[in-house]
VOGU-3710 file (C-alpha; in Angstrom, 3 decimals, decimal comma):
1> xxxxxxxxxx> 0,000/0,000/0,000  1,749/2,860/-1,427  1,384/6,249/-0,527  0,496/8,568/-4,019  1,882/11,716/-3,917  -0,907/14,415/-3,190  -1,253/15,432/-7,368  -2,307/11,492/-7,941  -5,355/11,469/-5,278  -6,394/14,763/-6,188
11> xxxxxxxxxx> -6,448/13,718/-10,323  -7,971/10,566/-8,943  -10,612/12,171/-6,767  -11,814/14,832/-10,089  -12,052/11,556/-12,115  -14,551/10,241/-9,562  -16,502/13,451/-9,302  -16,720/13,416/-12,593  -17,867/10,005/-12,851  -20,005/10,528/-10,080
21> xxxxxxxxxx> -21,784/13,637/-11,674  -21,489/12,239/-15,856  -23,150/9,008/-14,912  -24,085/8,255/-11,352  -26,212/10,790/-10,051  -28,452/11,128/-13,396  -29,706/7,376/-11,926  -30,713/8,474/-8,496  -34,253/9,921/-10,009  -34,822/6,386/-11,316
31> xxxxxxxxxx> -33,994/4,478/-8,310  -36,548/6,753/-6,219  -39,230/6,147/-8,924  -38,586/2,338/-9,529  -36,252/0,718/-7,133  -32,854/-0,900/-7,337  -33,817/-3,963/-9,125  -35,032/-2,362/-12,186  -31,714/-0,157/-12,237  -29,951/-3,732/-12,114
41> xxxxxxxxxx> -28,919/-3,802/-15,907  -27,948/-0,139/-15,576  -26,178/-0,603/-12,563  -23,892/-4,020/-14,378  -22,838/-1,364/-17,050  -21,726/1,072/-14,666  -19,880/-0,957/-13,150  -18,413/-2,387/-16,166  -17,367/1,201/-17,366  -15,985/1,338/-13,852
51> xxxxxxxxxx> -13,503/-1,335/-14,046  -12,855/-0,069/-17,881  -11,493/3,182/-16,153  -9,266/1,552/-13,947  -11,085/3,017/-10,989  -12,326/-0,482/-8,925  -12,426/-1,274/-5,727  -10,040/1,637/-4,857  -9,739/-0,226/-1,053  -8,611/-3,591/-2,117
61> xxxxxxxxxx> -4,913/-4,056/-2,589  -3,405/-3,941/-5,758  -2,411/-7,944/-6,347  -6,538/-8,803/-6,121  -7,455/-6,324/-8,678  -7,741/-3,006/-6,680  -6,630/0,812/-6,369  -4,304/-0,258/-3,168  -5,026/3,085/-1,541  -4,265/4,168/1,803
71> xxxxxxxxxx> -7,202/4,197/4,631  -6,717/8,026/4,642  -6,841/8,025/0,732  -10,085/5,547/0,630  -11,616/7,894/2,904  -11,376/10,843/0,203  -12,252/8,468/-1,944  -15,517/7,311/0,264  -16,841/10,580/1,039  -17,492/11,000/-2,929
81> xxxxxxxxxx> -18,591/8,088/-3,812  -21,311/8,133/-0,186  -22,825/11,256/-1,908  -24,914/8,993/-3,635  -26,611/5,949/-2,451  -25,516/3,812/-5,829  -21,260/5,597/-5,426  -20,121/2,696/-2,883  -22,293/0,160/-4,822  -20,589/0,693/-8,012
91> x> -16,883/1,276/-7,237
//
């Protein structure tokens, strides 16, 4: 578990929010109006694009697939992704 100099998180952290913004929070009307389940197939893809980006499971180590952050780095990381009640679900 490396720690990333402070230009690395913060690039890291304005590709989430961006993420976040672009494609997450667009579903939360949905959800309200229909549920999870029905945002399932929407959900896989998101996830999909997700891992595409590089930007999965940012608290697992590295060697099973993850971001290997820091606990103080996953926490900058967390309090983006618990701005919406799908961000922890899909990273």
């Amino acid at each position: 578990m490396a720690v990333r100099a402070d230009q690395q998180i913060d690039a890291l952290l304005e590709q989430i929010r961006g993420f976040m913004r672009d494609e997450v929070y667009p579903l939360e009307a949905q959800l309200l109006r229909e549920g999870f389940g029905a945002l399932l197939p929407t959900l896989r893809e998101k996830r999909r694009l997700v891992k595409q980006l590089g930007l999965w499971a940012p608290h697992l180590p590295q060697e099973y697939g993850g971001l290997g952050l820091s606990l103080s780095e996953f926490g900058r990381v967390s309090e983006i992704l618990g701005t919406s009640p799908l961000g922890h679900f899909l990273f």
